[in-house]
VOBA-302689 format. One record per residue (C-alpha): residue number from 1; residue in three letters; x, y, z. Coordinates in steps of 0.05 Angstrom, whole numbers, plus 32768, in hexadecimal, padded with zeros to 4 digits. Example, Ala and Ser with C-alpha at 12.3 -4.5 7.8 and 13.67 -1.06 7.14 Angstrom:
! VOBA-302689
(1; 'ALA'; (80F6; 7FA6; 809C)),
(2; 'SER'; (8111; 7FEB; 808F)),
! end
This chain:
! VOBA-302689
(1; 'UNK'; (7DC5; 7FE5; 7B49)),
(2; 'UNK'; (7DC7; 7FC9; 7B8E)),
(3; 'UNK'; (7D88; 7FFD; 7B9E)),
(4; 'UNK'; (7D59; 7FE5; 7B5D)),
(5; 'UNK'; (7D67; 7F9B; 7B83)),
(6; 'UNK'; (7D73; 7F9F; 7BCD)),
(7; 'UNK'; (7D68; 7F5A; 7BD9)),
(8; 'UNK'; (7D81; 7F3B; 7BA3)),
(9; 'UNK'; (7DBF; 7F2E; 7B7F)),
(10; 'UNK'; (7DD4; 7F66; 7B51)),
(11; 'UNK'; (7DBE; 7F5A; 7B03)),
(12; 'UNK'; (7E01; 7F33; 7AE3)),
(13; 'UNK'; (7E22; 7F36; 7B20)),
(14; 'UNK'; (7E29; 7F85; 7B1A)),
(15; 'UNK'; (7E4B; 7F7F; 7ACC)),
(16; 'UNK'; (7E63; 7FA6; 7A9A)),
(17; 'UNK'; (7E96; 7FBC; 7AD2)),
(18; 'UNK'; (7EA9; 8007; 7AC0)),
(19; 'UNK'; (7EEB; 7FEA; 7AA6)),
(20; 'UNK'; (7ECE; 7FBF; 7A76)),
(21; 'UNK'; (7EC0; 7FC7; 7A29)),
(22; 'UNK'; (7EEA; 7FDD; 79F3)),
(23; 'UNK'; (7F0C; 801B; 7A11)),
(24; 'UNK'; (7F36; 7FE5; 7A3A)),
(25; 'UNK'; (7F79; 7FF2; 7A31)),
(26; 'UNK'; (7F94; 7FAB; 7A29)),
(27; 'UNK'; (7F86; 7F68; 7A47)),
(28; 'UNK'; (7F8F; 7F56; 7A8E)),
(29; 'UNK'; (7FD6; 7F45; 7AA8)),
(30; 'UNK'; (7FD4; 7EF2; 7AAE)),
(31; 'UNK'; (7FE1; 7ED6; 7AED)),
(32; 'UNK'; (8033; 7EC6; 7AFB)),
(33; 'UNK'; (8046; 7E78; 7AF0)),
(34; 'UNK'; (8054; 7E7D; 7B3D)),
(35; 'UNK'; (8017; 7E90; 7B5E)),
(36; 'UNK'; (803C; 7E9E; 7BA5)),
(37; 'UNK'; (8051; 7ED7; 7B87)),
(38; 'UNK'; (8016; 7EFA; 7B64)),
(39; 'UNK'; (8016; 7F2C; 7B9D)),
(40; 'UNK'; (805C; 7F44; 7BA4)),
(41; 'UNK'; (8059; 7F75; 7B69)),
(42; 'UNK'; (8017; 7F94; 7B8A)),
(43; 'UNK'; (803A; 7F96; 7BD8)),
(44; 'UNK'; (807A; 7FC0; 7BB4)),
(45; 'UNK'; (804A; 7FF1; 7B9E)),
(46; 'UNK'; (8025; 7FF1; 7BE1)),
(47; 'UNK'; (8065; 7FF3; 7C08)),
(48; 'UNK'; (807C; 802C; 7BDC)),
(49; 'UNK'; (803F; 805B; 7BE1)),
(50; 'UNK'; (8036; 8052; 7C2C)),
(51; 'UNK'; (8082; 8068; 7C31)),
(52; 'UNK'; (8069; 80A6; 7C1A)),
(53; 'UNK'; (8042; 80CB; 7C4B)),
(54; 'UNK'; (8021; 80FF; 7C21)),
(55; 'UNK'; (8014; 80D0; 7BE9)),
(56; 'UNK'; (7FC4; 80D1; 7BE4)),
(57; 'UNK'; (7F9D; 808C; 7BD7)),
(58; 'UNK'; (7F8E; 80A1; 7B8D)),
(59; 'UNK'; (7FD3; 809E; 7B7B)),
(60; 'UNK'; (7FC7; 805A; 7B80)),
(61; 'UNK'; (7F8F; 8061; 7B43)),
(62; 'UNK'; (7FB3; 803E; 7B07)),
(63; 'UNK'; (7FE6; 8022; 7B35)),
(64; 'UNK'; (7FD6; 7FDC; 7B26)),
(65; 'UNK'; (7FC1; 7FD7; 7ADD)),
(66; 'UNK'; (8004; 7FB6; 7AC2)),
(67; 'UNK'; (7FFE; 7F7E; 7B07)),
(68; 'UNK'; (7FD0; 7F3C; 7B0C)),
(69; 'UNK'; (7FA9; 7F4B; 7B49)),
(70; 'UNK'; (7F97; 7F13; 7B63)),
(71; 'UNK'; (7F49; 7F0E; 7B7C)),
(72; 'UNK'; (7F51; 7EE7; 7BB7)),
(73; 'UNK'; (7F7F; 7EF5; 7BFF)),
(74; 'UNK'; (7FC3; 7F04; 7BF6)),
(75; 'UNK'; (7FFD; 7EF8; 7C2B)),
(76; 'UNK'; (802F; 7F2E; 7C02)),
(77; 'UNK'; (7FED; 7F60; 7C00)),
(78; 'UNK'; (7FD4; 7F4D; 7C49)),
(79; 'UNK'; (8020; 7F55; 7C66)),
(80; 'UNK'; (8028; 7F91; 7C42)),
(81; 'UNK'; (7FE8; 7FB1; 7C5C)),
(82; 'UNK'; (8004; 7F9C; 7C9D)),
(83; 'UNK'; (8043; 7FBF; 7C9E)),
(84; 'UNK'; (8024; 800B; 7C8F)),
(85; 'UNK'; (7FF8; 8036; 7CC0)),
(86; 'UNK'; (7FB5; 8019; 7CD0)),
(87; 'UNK'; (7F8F; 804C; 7CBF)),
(88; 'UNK'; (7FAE; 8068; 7C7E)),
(89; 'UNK'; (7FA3; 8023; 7C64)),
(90; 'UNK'; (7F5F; 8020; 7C7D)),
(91; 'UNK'; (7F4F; 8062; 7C61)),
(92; 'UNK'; (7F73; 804F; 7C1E)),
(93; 'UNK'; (7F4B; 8017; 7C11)),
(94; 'UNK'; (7F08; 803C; 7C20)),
(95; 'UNK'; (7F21; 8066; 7BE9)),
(96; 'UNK'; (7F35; 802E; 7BB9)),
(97; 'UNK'; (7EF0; 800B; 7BC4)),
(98; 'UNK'; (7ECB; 8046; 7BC2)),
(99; 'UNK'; (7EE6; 8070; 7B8C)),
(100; 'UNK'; (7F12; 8048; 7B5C)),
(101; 'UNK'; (7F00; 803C; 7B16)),
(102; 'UNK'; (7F1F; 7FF5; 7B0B)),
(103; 'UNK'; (7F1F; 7FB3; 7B24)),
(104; 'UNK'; (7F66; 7FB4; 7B38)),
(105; 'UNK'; (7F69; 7FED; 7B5E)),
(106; 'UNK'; (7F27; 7FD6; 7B7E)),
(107; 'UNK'; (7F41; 7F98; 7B93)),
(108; 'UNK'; (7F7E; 7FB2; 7BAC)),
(109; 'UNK'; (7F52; 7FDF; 7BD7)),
(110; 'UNK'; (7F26; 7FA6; 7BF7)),
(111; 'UNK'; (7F5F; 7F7E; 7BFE)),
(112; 'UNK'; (7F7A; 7FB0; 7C36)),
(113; 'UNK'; (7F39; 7FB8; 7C4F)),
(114; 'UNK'; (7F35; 7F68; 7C54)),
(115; 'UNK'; (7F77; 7F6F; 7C7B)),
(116; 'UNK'; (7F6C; 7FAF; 7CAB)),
(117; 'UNK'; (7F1E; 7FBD; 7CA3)),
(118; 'UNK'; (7EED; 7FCB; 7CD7)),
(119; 'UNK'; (7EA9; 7FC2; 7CE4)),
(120; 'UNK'; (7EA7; 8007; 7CD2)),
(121; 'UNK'; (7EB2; 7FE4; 7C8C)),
(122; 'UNK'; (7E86; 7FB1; 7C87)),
(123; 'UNK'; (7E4A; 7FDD; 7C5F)),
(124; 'UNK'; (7E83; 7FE9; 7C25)),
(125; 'UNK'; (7E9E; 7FA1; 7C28)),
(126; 'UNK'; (7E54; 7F82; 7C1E)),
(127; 'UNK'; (7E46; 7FC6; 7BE3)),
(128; 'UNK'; (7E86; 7FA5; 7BC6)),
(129; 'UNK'; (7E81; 7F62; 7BD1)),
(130; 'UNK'; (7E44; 7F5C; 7BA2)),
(131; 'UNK'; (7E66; 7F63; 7B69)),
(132; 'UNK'; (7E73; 7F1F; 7B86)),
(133; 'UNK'; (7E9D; 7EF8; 7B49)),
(134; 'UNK'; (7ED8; 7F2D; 7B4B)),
(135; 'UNK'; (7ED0; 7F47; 7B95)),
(136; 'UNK'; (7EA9; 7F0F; 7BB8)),
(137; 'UNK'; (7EF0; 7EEA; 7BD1)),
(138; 'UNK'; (7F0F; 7F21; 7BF2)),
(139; 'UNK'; (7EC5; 7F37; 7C0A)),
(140; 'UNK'; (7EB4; 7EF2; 7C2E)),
(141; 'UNK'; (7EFF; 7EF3; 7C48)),
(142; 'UNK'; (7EF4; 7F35; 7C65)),
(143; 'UNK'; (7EB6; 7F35; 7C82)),
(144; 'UNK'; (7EBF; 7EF0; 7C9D)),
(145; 'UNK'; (7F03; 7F0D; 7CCB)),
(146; 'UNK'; (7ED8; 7F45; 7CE6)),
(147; 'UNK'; (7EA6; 7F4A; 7D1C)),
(148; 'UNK'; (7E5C; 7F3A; 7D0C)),
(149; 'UNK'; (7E73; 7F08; 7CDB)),
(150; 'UNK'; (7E38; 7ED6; 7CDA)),
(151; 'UNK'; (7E02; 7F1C; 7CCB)),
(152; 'UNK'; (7E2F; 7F3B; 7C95)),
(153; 'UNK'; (7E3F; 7EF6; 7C79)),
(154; 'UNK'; (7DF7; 7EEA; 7C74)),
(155; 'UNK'; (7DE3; 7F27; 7C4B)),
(156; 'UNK'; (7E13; 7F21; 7C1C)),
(157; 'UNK'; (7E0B; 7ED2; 7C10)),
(158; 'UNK'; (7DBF; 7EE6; 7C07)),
(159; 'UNK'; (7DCD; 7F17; 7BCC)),
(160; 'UNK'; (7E05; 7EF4; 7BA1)),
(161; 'UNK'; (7E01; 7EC0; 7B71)),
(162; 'UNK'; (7E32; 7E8F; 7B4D)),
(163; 'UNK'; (7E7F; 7E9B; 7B5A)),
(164; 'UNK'; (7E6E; 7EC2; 7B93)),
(165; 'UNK'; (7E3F; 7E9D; 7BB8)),
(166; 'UNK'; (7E70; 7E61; 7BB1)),
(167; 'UNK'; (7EA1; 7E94; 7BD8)),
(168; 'UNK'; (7E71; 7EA8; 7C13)),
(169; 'UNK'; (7E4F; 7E6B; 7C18)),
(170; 'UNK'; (7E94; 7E4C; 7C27)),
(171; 'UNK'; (7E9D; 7E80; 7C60)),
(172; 'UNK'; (7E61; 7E6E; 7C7C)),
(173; 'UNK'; (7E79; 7E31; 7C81)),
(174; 'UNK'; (7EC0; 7E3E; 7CA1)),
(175; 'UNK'; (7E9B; 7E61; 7CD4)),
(176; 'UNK'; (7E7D; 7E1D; 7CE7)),
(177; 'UNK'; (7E4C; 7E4C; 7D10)),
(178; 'UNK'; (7E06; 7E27; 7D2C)),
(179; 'UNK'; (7DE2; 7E76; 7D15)),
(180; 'UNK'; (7DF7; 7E67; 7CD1)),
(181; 'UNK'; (7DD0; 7E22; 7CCB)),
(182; 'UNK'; (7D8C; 7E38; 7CBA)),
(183; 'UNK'; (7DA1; 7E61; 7C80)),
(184; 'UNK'; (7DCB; 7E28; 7C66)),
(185; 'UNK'; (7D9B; 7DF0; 7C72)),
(186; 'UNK'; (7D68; 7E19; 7C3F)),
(187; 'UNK'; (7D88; 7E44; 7C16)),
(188; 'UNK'; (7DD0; 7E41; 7C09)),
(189; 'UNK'; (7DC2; 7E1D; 7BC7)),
(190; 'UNK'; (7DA7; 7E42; 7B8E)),
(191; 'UNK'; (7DA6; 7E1A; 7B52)),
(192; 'UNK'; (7DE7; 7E2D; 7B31)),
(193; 'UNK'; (7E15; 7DFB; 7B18)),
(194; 'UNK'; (7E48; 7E13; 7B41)),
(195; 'UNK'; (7E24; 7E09; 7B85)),
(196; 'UNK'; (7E4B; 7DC2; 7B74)),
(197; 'UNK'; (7E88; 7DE5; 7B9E)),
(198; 'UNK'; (7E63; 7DE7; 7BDA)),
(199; 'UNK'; (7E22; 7DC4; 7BDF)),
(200; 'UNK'; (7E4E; 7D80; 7C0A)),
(201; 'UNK'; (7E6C; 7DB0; 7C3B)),
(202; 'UNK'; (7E2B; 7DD3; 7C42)),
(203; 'UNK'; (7E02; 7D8C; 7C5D)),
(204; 'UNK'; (7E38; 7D83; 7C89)),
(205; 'UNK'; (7E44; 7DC1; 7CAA)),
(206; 'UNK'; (7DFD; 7DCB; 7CB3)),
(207; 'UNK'; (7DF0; 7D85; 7CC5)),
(208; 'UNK'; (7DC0; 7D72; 7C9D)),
(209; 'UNK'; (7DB0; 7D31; 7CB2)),
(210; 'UNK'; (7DA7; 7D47; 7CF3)),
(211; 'UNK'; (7D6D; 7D70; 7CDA)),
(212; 'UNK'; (7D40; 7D3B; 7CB4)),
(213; 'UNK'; (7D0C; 7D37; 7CE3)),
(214; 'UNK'; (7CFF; 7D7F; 7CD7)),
(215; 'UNK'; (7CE0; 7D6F; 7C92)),
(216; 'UNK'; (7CA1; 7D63; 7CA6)),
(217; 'UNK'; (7C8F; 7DAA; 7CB1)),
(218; 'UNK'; (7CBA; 7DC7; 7C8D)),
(219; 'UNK'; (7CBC; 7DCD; 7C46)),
(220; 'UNK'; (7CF6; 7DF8; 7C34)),
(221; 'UNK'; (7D28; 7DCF; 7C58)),
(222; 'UNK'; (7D0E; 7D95; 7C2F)),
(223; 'UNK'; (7D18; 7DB5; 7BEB)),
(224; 'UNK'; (7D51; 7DD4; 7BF6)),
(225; 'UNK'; (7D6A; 7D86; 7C16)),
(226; 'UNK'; (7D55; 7D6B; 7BD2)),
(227; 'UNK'; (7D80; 7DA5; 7BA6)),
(228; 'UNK'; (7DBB; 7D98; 7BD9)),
(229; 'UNK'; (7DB2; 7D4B; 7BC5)),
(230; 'UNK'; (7DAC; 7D5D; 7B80)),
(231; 'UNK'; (7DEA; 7D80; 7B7C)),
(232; 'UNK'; (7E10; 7D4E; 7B94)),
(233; 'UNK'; (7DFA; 7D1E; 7B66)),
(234; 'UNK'; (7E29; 7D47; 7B2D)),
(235; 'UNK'; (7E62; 7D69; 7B5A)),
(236; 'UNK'; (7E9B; 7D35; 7B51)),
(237; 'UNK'; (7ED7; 7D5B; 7B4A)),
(238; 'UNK'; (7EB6; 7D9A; 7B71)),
(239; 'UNK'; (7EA5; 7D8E; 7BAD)),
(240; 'UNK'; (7E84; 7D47; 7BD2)),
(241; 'UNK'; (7E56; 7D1F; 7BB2)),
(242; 'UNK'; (7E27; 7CF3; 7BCF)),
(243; 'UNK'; (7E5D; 7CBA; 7BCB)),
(244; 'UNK'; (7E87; 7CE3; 7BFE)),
(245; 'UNK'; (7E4E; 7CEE; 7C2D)),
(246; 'UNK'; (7E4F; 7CC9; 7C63)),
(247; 'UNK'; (7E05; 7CD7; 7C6D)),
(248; 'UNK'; (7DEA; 7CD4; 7C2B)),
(249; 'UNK'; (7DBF; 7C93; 7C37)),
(250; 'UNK'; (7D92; 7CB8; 7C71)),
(251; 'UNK'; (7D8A; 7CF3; 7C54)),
(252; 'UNK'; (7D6E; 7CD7; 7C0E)),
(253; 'UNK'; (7D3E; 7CA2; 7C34)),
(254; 'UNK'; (7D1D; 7CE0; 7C5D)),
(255; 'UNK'; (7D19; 7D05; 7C24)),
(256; 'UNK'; (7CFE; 7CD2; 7BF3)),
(257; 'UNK'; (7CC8; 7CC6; 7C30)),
(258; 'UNK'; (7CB4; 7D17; 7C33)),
(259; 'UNK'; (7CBA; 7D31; 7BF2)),
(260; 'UNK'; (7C73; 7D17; 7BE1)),
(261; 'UNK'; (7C4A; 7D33; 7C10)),
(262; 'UNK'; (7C5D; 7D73; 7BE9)),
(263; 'UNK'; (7C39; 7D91; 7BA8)),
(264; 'UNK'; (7C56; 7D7E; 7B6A)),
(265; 'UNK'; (7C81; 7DB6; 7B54)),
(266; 'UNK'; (7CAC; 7DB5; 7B19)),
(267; 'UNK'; (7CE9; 7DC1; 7B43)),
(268; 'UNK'; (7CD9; 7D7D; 7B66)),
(269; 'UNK'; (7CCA; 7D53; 7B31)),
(270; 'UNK'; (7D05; 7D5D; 7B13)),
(271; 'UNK'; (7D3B; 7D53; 7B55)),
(272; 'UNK'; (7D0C; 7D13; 7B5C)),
(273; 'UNK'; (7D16; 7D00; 7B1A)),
(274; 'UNK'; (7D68; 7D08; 7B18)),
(275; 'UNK'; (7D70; 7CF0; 7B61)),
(276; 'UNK'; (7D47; 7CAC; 7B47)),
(277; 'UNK'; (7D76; 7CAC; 7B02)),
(278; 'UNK'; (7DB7; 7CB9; 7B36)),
(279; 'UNK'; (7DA0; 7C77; 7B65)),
(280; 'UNK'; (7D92; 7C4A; 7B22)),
(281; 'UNK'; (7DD5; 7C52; 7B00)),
(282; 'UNK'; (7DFF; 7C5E; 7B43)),
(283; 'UNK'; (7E06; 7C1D; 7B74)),
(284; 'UNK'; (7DE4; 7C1B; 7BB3)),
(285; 'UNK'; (7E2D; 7C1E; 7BD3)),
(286; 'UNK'; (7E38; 7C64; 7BB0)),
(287; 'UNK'; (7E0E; 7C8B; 7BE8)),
(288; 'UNK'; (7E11; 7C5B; 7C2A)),
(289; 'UNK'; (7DD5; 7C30; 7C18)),
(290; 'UNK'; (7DC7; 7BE5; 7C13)),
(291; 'UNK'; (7DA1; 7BD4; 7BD4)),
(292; 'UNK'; (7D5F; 7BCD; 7C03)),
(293; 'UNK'; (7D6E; 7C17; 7C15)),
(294; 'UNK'; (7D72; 7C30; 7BD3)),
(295; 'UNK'; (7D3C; 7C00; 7BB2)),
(296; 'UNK'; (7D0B; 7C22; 7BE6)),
(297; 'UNK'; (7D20; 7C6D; 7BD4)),
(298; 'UNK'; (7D1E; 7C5B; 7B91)),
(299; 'UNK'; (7CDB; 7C46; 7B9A)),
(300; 'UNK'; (7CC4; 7C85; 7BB8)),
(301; 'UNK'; (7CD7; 7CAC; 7B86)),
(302; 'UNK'; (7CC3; 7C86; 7B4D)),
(303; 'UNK'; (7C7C; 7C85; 7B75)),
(304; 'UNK'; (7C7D; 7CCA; 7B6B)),
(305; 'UNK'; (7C9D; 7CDB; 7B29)),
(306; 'UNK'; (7C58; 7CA2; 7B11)),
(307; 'UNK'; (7C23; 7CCF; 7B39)),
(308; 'UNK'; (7BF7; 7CF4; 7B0B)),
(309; 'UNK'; (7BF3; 7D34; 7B29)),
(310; 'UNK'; (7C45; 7D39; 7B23)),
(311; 'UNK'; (7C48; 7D15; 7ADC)),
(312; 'UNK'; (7C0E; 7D4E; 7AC6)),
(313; 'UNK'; (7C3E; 7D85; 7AE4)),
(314; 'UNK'; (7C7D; 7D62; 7AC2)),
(315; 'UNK'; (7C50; 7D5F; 7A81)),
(316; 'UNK'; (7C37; 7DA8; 7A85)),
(317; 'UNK'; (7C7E; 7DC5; 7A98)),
(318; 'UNK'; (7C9B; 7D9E; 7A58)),
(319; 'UNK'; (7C67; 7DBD; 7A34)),
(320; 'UNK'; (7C7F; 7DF8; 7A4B)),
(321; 'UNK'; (7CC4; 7DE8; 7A36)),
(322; 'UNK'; (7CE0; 7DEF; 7A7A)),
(323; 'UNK'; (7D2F; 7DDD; 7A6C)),
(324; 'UNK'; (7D31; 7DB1; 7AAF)),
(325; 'UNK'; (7CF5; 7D86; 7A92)),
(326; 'UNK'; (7D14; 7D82; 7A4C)),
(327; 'UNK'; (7D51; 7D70; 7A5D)),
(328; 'UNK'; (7D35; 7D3E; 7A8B)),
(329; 'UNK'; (7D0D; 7D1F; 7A54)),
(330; 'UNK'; (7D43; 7D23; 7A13)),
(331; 'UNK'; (7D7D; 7D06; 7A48)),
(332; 'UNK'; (7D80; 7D11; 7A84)),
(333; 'UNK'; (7D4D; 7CD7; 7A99)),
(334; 'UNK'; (7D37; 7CA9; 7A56)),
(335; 'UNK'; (7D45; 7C72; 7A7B)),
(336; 'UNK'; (7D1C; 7C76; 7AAF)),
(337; 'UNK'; (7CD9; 7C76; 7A84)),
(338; 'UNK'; (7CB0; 7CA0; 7AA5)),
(339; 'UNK'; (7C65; 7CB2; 7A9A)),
(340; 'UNK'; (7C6C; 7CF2; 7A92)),
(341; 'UNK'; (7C9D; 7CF1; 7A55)),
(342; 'UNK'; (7C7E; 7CA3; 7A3B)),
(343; 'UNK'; (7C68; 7CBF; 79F7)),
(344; 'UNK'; (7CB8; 7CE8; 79EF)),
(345; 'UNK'; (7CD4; 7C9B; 79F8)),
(346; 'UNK'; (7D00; 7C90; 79B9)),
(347; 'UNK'; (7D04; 7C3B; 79B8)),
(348; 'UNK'; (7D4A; 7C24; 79B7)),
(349; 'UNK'; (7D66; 7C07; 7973)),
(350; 'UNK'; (7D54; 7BC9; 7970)),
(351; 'UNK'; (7D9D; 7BA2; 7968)),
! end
């Protein structure tokens, strides 16, 4: 799969796993009520096979099914790793990754590569790691310990979607590293809901505001600014909003003053569009601003969202029955009354 779409994340994140569909077995064990334990049961096993020196890794095939294997680092697993021969648990894991035919025994395997790997590893880890919801955790964790981290964490982030981009793009940001900041500063958001997680962490490690006066000449740093802003219009409860940052008030006045100097796209129309809707029904207070501040992004935008080149785009992509533009005009924006939707305006009930 990985080969049809080298540059891309895999189709459905890699799914149906091979262990999917109806020949399963049963389901899934659950996780225990004590999650500091979830990797005790797996470490016995571990500790047990590596006692035996002739045992070879596929005894470990099926060795897991009846345990919750938890997708993310484990001190019992890691410790346990740590306590056998290097290379036997190196070569295990290779093994595991490579060869097994479930998720468990999968993610056992990458979990001891995560905790004795190599760079010699890193080509299976990133293979692996794009099946990013199960194995992008343990993936980000163990290409982020190991040398070349920044270049390995890079390929992966650029070929893994939902779930797992929230997990790489969150090493990225750990590494706090100044090579990293051009990739996050234009493209670490993707449009999924769950960029939410990691869009706040993302304009700070990167320093976004530090990078406004790049906009002029550069128009990917200013769209992807304006999805970053987007995002953190909805995150409460995920990650920071533009309440919580500190330099939300800069960063929406230099965008408001760039984004029109740009074609109408559909894309931009509609952050316009729900960054005006946030700054009407949030107070000025909400993202750093006096009410002058705010009154003259709002301004901007609304100067924009009233030109007719972008209200015929907004008009055509309706037409079109782009979701963004629908849902912009049937609720996400009624209040605003903009051109472009004027004749969709339902009156309100008169009371």
């Amino acid at each position: 799969m990985h080969e049809q779409t080298p540059d891309k994340p895999l189709p459905r994140d890699g799914e149906p796993y091979p262990d999917d569909g109806p020949h399963r077995r049963r389901p899934r064990p659950k996780p225990p009520e004590d999650r500091r334990t979830a990797g005790a049961g797996i470490a016995r096993i571990l500790d047990e096979h590596f006692a035996q020196p002739s045992a070879p890794p596929s005894a470990l095939t099926g060795a897991f099914h009846d345990i919750y294997v938890p997708i993310h680092r484990n001190d019992d697993i890691a410790n346990a790793a740590h306590r056998a021969d290097a290379d036997r648990v190196r070569s295990t894991g290779r093994w595991l990754v490579r060869h097994a035919t479930d998720r468990c025994a999968a993610t056992v395997g990458l979990a001891l590569l995560a905790a004795v790997g190599t760079t010699d590893d890193i080509p299976l880890i990133q293979t692996i790691g794009l099946l990013s919801h199960r194995f992008g955790p343990l993936a980000a964790h163990a290409l982020e310990r190991l040398p070349g981290r920044l270049e390995s964490l890079l390929w992966l982030a650029d070929r893994v979607t939902g779930w797992g981009r929230v997990y790489v793009v969150e090493a990225l940001c750990r590494l706090d590293d100044p090579g990293a900041r051009p990739w996050l500063l234009r493209k670490a958001v993707d449009g999924d809901f769950l960029n939410g997680y990691f869009a706040g962490k993302v304009a700070t490690v990167a320093r976004l505001h530090e990078a406004l006066s790049e906009f002029e000449r550069d128009s990917e740093l200013l769209d992807h600014t304006g999805r970053l802003l987007h995002v953190m219009t909805y995150c409460g409860g995920m990650g920071t909003t533009l309440r919580r940052y500190p330099h939300a008030a800069v960063v929406l006045e230099a965008h408001a003053r760039h984004v029109g100097r740009l074609a109408p796209t559909i894309e931009r129309f509609f952050i316009v569009a729900v960054l005006a809707r946030h700054l009407t029904t949030e107070p000025p207070e909400n993202h750093g601003s006096t009410e002058a501040q705010r009154d003259a992004v709002l301004a901007a935008y609304f100067s924009l969202l009233d030109r007719e080149d972008w209200c015929g785009l907004a008009r055509a992509g309706l037409a079109a029955e782009d979701n963004r533009l629908q849902w912009l005009a049937d609720s996400g924006a009624p209040q605003l009354h903009l051109r472009a939707f004027a004749d969709r305006d339902v009156p309100a009930d008169d009371e």
